[in-house]
Biopython code that builds the backbone (N, CA, C, O; Angstrom):
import numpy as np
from Bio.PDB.StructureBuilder import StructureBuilder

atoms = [
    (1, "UNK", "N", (13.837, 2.170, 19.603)),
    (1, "UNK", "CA", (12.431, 2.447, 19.434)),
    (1, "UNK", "C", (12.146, 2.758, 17.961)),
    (1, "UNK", "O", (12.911, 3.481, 17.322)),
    (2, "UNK", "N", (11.308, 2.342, 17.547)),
    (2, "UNK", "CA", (10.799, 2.446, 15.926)),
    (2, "UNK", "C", (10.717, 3.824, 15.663)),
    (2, "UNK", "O", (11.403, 4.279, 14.747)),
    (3, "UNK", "N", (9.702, 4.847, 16.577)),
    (3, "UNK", "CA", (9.479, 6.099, 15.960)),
    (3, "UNK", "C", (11.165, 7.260, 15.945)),
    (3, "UNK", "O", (11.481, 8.261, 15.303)),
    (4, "UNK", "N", (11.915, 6.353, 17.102)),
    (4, "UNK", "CA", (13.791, 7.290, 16.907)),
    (4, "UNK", "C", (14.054, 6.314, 15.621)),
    (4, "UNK", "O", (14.546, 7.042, 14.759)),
    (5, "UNK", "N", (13.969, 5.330, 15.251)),
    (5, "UNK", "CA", (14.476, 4.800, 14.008)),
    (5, "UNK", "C", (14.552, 5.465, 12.571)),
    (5, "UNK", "O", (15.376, 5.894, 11.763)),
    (6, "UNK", "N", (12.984, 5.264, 12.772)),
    (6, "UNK", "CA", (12.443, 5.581, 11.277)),
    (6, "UNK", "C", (12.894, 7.218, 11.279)),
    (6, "UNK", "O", (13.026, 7.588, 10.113)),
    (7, "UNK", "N", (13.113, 8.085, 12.055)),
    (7, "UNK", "CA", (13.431, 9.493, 12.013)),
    (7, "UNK", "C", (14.630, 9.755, 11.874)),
    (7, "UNK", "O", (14.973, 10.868, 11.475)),
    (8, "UNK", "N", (15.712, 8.583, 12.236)),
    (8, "UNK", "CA", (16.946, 8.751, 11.924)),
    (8, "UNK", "C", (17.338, 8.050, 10.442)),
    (8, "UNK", "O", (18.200, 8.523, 9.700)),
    (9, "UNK", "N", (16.747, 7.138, 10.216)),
    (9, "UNK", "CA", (17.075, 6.331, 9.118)),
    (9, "UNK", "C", (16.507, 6.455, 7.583)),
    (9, "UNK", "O", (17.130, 6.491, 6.522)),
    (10, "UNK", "N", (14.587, 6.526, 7.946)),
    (10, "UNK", "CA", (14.235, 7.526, 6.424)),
    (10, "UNK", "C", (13.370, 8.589, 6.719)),
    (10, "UNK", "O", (12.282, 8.808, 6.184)),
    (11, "UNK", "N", (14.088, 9.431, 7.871)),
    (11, "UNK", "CA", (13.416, 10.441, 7.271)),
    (11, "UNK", "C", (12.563, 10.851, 7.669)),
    (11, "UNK", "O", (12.465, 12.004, 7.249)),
    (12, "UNK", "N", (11.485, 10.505, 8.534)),
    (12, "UNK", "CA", (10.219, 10.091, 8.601)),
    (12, "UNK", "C", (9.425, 10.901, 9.714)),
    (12, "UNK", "O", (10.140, 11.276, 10.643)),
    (13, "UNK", "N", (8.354, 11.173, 9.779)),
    (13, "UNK", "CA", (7.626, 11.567, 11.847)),
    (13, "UNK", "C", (6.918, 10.716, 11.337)),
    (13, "UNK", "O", (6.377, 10.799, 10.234)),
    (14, "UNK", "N", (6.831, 9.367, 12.485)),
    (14, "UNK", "CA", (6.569, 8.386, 12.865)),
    (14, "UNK", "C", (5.185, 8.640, 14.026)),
    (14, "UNK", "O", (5.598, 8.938, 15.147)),
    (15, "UNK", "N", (3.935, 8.579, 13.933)),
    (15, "UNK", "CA", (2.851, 8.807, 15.022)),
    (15, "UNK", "C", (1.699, 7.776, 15.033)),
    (15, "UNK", "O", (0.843, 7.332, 14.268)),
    (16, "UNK", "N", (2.223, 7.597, 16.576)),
    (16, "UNK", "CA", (1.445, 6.048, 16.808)),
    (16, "UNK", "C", (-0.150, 6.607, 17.616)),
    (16, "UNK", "O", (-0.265, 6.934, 18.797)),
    (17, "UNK", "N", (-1.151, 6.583, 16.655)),
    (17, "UNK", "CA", (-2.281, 6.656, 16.758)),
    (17, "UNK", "C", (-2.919, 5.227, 17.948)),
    (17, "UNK", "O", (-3.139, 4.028, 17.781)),
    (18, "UNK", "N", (-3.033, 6.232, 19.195)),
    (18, "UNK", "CA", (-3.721, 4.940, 20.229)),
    (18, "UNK", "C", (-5.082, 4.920, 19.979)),
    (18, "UNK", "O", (-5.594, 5.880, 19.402)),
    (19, "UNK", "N", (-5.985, 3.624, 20.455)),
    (19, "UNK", "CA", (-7.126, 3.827, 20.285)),
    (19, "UNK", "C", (-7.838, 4.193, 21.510)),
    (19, "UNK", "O", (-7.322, 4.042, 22.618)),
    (20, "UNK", "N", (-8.951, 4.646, 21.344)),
    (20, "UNK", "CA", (-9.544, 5.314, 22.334)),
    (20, "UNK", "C", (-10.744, 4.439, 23.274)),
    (20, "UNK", "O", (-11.411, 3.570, 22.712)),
    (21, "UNK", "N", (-10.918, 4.707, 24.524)),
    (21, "UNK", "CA", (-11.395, 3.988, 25.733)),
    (21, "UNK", "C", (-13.385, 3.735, 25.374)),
    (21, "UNK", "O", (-14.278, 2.898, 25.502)),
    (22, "UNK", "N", (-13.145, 5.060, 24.900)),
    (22, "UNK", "CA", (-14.912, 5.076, 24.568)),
    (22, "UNK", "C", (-15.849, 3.585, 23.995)),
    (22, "UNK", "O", (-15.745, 2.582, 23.289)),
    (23, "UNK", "N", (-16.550, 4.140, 24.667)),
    (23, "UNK", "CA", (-17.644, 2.349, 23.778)),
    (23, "UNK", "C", (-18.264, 2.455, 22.737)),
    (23, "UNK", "O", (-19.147, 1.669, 22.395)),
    (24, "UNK", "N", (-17.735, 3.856, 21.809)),
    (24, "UNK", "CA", (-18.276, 4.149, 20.771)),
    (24, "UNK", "C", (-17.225, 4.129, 19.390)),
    (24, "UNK", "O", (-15.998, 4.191, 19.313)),
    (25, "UNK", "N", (-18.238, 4.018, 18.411)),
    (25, "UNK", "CA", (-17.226, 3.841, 17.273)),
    (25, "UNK", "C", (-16.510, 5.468, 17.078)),
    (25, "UNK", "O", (-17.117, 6.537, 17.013)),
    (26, "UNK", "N", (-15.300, 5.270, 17.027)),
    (26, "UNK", "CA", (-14.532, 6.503, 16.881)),
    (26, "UNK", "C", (-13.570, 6.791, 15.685)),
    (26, "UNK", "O", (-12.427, 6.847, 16.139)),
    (27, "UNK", "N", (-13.579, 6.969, 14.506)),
    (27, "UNK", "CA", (-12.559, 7.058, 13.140)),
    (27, "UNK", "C", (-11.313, 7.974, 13.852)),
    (27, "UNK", "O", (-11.403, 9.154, 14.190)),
    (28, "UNK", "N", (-10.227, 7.166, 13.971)),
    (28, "UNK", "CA", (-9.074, 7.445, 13.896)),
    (28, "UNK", "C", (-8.199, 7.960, 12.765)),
    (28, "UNK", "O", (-8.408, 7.719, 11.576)),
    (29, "UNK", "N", (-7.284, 8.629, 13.204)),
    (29, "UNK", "CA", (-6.921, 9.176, 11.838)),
    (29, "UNK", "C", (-5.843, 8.547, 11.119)),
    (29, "UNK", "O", (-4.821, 8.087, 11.627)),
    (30, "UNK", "N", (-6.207, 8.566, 9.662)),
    (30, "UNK", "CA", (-5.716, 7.668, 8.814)),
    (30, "UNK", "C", (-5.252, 6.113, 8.925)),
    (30, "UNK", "O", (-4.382, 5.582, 8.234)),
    (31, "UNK", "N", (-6.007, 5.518, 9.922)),
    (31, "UNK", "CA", (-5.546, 4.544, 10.299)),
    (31, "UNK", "C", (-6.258, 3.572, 8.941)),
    (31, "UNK", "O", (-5.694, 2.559, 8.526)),
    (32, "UNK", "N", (-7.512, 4.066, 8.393)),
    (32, "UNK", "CA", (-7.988, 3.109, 7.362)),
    (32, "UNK", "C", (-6.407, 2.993, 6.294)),
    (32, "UNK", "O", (-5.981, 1.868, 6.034)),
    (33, "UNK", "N", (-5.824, 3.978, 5.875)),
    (33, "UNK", "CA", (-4.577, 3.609, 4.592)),
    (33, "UNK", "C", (-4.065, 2.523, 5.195)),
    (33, "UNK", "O", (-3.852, 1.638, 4.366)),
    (34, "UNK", "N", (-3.648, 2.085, 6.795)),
    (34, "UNK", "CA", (-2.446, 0.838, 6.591)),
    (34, "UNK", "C", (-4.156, -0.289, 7.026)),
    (34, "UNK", "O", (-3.654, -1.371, 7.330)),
    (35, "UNK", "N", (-5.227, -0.403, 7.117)),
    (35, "UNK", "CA", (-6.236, -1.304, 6.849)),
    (35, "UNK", "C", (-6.482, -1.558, 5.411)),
    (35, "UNK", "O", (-6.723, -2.713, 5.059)),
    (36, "UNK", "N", (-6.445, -0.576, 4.526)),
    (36, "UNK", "CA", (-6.949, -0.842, 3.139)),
    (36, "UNK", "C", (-5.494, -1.634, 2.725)),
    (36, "UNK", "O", (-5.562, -2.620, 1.992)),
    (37, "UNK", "N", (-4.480, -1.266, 3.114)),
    (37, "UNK", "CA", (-3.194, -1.742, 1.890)),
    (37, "UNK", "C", (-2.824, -3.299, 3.021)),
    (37, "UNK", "O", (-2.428, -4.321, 2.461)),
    (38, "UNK", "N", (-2.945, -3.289, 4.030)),
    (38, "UNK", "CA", (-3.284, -4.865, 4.215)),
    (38, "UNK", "C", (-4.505, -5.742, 3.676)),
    (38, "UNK", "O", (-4.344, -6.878, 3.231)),
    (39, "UNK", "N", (-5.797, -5.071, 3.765)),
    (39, "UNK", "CA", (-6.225, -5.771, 2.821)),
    (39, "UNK", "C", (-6.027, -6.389, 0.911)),
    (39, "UNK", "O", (-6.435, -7.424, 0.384)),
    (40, "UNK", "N", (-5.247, -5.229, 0.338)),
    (40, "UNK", "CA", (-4.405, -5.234, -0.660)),
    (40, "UNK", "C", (-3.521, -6.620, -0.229)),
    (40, "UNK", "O", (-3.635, -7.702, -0.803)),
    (41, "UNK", "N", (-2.833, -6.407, 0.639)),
    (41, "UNK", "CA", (-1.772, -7.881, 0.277)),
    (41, "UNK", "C", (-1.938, -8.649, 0.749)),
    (41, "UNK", "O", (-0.977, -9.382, 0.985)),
    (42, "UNK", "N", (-3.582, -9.111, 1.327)),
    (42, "UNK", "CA", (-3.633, -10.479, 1.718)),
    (42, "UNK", "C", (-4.702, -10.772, 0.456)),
    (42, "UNK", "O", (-5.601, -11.595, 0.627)),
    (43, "UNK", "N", (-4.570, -10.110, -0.726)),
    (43, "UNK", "CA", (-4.905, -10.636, -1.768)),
    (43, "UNK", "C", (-4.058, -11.847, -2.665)),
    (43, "UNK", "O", (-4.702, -12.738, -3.218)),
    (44, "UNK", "N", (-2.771, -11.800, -2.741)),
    (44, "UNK", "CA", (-1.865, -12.249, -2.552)),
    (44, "UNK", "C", (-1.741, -13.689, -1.597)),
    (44, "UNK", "O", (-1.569, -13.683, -0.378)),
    (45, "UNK", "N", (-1.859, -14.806, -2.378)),
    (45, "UNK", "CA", (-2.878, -16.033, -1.829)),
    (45, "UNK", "C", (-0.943, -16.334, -0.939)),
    (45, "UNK", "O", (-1.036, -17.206, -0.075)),
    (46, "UNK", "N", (0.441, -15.802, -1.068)),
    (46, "UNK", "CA", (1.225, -16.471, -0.382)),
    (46, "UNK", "C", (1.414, -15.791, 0.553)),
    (46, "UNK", "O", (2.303, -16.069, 1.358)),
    (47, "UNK", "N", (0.676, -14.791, 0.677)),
    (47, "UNK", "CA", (0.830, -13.870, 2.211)),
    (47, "UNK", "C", (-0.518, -13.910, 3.028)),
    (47, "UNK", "O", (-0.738, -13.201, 4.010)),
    (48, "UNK", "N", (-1.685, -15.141, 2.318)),
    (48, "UNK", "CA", (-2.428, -14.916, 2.858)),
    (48, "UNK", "C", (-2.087, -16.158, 4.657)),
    (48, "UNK", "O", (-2.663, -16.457, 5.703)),
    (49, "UNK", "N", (-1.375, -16.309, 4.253)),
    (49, "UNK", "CA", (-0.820, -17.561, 5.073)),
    (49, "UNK", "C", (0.872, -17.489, 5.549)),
    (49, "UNK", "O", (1.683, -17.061, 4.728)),
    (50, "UNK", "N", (1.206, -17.813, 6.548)),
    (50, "UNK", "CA", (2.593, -17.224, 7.223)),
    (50, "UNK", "C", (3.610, -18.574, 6.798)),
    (50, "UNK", "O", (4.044, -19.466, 7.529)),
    (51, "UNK", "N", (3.807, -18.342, 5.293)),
    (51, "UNK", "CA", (4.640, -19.980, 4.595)),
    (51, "UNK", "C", (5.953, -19.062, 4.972)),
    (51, "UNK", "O", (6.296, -19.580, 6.036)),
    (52, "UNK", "N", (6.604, -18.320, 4.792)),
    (52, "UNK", "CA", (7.915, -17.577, 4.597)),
    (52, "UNK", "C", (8.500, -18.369, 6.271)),
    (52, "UNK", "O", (8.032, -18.442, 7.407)),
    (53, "UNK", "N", (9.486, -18.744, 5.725)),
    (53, "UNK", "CA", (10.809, -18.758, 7.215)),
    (53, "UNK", "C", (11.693, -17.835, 7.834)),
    (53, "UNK", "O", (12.043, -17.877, 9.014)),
    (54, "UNK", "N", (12.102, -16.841, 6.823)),
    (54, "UNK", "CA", (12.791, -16.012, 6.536)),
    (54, "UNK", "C", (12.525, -14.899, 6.586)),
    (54, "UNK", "O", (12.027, -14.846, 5.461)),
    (55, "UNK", "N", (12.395, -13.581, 7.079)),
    (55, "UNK", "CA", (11.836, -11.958, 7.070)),
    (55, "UNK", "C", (12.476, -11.594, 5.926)),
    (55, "UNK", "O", (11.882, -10.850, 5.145)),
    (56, "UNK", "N", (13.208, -11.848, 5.760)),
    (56, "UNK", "CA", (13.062, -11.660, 3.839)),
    (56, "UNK", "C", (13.005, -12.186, 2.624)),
    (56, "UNK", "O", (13.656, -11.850, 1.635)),
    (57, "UNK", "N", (12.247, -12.980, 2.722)),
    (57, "UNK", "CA", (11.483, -13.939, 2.138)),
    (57, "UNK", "C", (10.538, -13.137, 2.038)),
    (57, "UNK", "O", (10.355, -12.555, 0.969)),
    (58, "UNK", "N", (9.482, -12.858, 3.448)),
    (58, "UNK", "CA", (8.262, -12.527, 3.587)),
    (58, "UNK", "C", (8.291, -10.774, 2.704)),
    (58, "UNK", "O", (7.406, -10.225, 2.047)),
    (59, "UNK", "N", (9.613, -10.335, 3.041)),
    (59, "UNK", "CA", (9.562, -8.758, 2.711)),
    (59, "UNK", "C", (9.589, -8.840, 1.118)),
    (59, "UNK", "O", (8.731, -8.303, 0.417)),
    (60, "UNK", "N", (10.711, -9.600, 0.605)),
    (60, "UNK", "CA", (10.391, -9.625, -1.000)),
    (60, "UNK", "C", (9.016, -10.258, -1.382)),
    (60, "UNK", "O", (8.658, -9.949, -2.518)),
    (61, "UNK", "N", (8.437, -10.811, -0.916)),
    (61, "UNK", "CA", (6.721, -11.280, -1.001)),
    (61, "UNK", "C", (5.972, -10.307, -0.865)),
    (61, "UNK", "O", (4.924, -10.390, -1.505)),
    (62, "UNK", "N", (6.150, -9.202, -0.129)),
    (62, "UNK", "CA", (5.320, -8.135, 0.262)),
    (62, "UNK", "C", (6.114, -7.400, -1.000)),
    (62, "UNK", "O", (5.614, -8.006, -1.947)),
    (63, "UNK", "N", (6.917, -6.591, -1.492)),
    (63, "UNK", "CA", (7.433, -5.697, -2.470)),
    (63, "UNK", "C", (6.981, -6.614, -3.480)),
    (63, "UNK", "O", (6.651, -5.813, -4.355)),
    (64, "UNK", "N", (6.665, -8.141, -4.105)),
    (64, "UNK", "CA", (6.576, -8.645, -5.457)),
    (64, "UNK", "C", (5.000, -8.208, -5.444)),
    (64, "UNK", "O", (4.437, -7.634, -6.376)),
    (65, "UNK", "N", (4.483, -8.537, -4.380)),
    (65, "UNK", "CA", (2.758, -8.038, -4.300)),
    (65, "UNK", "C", (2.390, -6.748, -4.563)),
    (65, "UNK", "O", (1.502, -6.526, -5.385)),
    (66, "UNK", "N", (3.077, -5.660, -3.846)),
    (66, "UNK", "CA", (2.648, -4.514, -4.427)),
    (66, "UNK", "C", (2.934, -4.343, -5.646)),
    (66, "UNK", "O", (1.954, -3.997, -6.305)),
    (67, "UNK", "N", (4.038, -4.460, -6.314)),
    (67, "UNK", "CA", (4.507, -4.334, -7.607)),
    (67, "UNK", "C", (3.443, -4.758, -8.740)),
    (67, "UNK", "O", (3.097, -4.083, -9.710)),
    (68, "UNK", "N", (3.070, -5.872, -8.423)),
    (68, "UNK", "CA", (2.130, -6.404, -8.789)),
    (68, "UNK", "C", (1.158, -5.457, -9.386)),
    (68, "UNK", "O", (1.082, -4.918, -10.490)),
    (69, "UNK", "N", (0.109, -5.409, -7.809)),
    (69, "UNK", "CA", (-0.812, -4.298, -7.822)),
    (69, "UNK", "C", (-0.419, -2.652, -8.624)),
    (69, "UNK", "O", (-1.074, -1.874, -9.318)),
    (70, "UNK", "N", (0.572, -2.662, -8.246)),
    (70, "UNK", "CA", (0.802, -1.329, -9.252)),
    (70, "UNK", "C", (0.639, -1.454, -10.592)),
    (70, "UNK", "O", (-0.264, -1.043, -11.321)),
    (71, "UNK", "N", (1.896, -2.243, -10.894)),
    (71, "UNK", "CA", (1.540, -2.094, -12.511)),
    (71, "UNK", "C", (0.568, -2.437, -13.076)),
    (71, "UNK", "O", (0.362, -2.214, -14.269)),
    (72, "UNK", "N", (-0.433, -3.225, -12.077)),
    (72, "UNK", "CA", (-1.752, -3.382, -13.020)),
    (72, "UNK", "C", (-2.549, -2.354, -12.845)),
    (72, "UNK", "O", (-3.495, -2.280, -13.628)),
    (73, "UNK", "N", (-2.408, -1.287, -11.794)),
    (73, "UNK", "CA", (-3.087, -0.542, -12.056)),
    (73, "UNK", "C", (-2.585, 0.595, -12.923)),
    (73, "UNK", "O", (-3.429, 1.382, -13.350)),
    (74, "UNK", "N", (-1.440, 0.757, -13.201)),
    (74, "UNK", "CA", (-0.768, 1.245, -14.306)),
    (74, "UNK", "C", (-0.961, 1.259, -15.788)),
    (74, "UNK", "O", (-0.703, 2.074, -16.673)),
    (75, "UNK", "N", (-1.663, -0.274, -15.739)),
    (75, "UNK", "CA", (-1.270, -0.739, -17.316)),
    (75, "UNK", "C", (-2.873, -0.132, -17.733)),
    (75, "UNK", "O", (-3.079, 0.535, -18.747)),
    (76, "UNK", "N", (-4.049, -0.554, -16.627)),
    (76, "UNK", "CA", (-5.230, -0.181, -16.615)),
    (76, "UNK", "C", (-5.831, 1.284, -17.025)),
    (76, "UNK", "O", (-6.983, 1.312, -17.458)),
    (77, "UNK", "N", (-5.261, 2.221, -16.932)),
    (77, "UNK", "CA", (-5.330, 4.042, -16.857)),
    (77, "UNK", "C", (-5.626, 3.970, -18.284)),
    (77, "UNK", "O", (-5.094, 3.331, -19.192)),
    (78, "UNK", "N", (-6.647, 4.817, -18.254)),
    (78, "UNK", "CA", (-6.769, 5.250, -19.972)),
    (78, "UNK", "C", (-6.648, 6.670, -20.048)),
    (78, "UNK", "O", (-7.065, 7.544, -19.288)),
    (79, "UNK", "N", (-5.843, 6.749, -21.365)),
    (79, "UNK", "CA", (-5.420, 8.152, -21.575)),
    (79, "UNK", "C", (-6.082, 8.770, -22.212)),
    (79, "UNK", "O", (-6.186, 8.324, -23.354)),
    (80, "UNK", "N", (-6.860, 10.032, -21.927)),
    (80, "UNK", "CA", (-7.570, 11.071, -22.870)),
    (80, "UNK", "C", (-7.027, 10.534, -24.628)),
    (80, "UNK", "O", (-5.996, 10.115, -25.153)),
    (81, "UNK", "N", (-8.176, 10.804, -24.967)),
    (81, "UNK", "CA", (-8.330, 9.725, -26.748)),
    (81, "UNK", "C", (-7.501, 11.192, -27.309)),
    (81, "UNK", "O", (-7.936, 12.283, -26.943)),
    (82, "UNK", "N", (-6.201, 11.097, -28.281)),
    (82, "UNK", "CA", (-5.950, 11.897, -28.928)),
    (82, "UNK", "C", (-7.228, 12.540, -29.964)),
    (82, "UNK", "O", (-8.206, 11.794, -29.997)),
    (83, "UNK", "N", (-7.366, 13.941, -30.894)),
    (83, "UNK", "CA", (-7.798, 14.146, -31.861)),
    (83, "UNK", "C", (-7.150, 13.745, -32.744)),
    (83, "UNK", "O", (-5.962, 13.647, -32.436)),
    (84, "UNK", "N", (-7.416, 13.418, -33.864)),
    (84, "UNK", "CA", (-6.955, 13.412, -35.287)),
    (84, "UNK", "C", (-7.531, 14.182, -36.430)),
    (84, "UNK", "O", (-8.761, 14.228, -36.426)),
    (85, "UNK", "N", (-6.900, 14.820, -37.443)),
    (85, "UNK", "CA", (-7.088, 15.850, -38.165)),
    (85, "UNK", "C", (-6.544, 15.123, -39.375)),
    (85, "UNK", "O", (-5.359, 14.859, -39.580)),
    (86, "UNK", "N", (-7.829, 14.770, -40.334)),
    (86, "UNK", "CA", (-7.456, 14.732, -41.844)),
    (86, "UNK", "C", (-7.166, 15.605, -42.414)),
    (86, "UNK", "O", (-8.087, 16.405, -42.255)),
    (87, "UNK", "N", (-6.315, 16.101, -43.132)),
    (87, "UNK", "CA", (-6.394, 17.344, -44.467)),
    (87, "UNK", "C", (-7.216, 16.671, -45.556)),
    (87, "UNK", "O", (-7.309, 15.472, -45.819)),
    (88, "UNK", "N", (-7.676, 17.514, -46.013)),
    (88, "UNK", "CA", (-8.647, 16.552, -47.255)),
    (88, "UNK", "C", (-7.880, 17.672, -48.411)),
    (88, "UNK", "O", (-7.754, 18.877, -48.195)),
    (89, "UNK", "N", (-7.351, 16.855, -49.843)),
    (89, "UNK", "CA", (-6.360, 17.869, -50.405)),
    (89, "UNK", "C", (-7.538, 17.900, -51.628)),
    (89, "UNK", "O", (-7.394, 18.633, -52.606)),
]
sb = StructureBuilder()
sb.init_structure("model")
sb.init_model(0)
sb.init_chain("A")
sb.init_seg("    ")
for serial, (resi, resn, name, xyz) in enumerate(atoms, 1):
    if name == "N":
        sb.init_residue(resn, " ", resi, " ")
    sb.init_atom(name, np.array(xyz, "f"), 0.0, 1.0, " ", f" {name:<3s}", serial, name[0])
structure = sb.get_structure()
């Protein structure tokens, strides 16, 4: 079972959020983070489509994509502008 896995292997509490019966819209919890970061990697025009043969193929496709996304948002960050101080002699 995935949730004895992931607790033996990294570490993890594993909680599988069911959805609920109601006919109303109901926000579950945190379920938007794994909606937003799939939308993140089907930005990624080779995952937008199931080309991989291989599950790791597809998994290094998924780690080159985020990587991706990171460092650009990395490179993007602007750092508080130093001061500079002339001496005037």
């Amino acid at each position: 079972m995935l949730v004895d896995w992931a607790v033996e292997k990294l570490h993890l509490v594993l909680e599988i959020v069911k959805r609920s019966d109601e006919p109303r819209f109901v926000v579950l919890p945190r379920r938007w983070v794994v909606e937003r970061t799939l939308s993140w990697l089907m930005r990624s025009r080779r995952l937008a489509r199931d080309y991989e043969t291989l599950p790791a193929t597809s998994e290094s496709m998924i780690l080159w994509s985020m990587t991706m996304l990171m460092s650009r948002r990395l490179a993007r960050r602007t750092h508080p502008a130093t001061t500079t101080v002339s001496l005037a002699a």
